[in-house]
C-alpha positions, 0 to 999 in steps of 0.5 A: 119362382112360381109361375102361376101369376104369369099364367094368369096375367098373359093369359091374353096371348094364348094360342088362337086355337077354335074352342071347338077344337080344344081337348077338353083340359082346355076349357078347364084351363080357361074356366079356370082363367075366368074365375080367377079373373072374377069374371062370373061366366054363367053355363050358358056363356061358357057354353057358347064360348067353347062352342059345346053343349051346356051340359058338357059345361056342367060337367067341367065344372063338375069334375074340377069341384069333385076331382080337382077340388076346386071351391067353386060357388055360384053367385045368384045376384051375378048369375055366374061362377066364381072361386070362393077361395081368394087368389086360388089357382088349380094346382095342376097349373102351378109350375116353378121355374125349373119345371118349366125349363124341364119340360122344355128339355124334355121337347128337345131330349125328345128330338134324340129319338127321331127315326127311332120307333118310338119317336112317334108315340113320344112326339104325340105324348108330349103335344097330349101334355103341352095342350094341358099347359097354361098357354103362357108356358107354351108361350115361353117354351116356343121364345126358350127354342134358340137357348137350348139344343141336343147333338145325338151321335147316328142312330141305327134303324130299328123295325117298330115291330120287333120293338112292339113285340119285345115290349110285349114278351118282357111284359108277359114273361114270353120265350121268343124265338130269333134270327139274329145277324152276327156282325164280328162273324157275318152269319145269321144264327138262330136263337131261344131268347127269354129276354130280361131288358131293353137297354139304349147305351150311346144312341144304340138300342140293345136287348139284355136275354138270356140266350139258350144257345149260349147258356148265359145272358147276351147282349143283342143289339135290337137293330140286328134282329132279323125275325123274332117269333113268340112262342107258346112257351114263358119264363121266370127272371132268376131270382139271382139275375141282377142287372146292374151287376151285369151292366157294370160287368163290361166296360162300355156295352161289350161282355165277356173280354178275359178281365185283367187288372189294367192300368192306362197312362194318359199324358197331361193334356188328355188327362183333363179330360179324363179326370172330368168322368168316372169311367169304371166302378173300380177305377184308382186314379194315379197323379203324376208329377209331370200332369199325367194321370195313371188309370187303373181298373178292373175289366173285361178286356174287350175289343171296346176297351181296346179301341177307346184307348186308341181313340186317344192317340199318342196321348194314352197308352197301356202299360198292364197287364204285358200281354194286353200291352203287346196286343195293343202295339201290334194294333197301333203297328197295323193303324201306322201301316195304314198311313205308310 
């Protein structure tokens, strides 16, 4: 469904913004209106309604003639402007249906990012984008505000400049030097990273370098890193370094567990839910005859593996390989322990 037709016909209930006060894209739209509307604004009366000089006038109509390519004539016995081109529309104005319901989607993804450093400069690039839309589509999106919502998980604070700075060293190819704070281990440790990639798994931001302490590629999460300082030296992604290997390398967003060949018993209740999502790229799934489902894969076994498959209770368990089964009885001991 194309919407331009109801651009034009609501066009009467745009916002009561000053004229004066609208980004230039907003006189275009309104010209644009008028013309269609054979309505033959001259210079002078466009330049009154918008409250500007004639000659920023002459040079709207100039830029949608030239830029836009919009067949605009002159009529002299009307003393206006006017389309030559029956029904035509700019066609930075045609939105279908789906482009409508994305924008506005995109309004409510962009609610997901609210503390997080770069909240700010989304929230302002979007308005940039709403005030070039139709007033209608604006219009539409406010009246479309109850029928759709996102429910982000917590969000970790993360310091904008450490955000600016990693922007610019991945840009530039530069080394950085960082203080980073080791969670597991409750230390501070300082670090030459050359960093590759800036990665938001579940709500969390995480940078993808190569550590030099290490030797290897690390996953850092960025709301950890204490000081990151530039250095005067720079560096070249390896040709081999491929990233979605890498990401794919882990279950979830933990590396470098002991990889083993492991198979998960979900009972028929839970297993509806797990057959709704692949989990793994080398995921085999087994039906049972009794609903359940056997899950097996081939994956680091992390300490992220180990509490997705407790967070399902009685309903999962793991029966290979022995070892992993023995470490995750002795954990579900230490659970009930709690409750004793």
């Amino acid at each position: 469904m194309d919407l331009h037709w109801n651009y034009r016909y609501w066009y009467h209930w745009r916002l009561m913004m000053p004229f004066s006060t609208r980004p230039p894209f907003r006189r275009i739209i309104e010209i644009d209106y008028l013309l269609g509307q054979k309505k033959y604004p001259s210079a002078p009366q466009l330049a009154e309604r918008f409250e500007v000089d004639i000659r920023t006038v002459y040079r709207d109509i100039e830029y949608m003639r030239d830029q836009l390519g919009a067949p605009i004539g002159f009529d002299r016995k009307r003393n206006g402007y006017h389309y030559t081109e029956e029904g035509y529309i700019l066609p930075i104005l045609r939105l279908t249906e789906g482009e409508l319901v994305a924008i506005f989607l995109a309004e409510r993804v962009l609610a997901q990012y609210s503390g997080t450093p770069y909240y700010a400069r989304l929230k302002s690039a979007f308005e940039k984008i709403c005030n070039s839309l139709p007033e209608t589509v604006s219009l539409n999106l406010s009246l479309a505000a109850g029928s759709f919502s996102f429910q982000p998980g917590p969000v970790r604070e993360t310091e904008t400049e450490i955000f600016d700075r990693l922007t610019r060293a991945i840009s530039d190819g530069r080394r950085l030097r960082m203080t980073y704070f080791t969670q597991s281990r409750n230390e501070l440790t300082q670090r030459l990273i050359d960093p590759y990639h800036v990665l938001n798994y579940g709500g969390d931001w995480y940078l993808i370098a190569h550590c030099h302490l290490r030797g290897c590629p690390r996953d850092f999460a960025i709301s950890r890193i204490r000081v990151l300082e530039e250095t005067d030296e720079f560096f070249v992604i390896p040709a081999d370094f491929d990233l979605e290997a890498y990401l794919s390398s882990g279950f979830g967003i933990e590396k470098g567990g002991r990889p083993a060949d492991v198979v998960i018993w979900f009972d028929p209740y839970q297993a509806r839910w797990i057959r709704e999502k692949q989990w793994d790229e080398s995921e085999v799934r087994e039906e049972r005859a009794d609903g359940s489902l056997l899950l097996r894969m081939r994956v680091p076994v992390t300490g992220e593996l180990k509490r997705w498959v407790l967070s399902y209770g009685s309903h999962a368990a793991v029966l290979e390989p022995e070892w992993l089964r023995e470490e995750m009885k002795e954990e579900a001991g230490k659970v009930l322990g709690n409750y004793s």
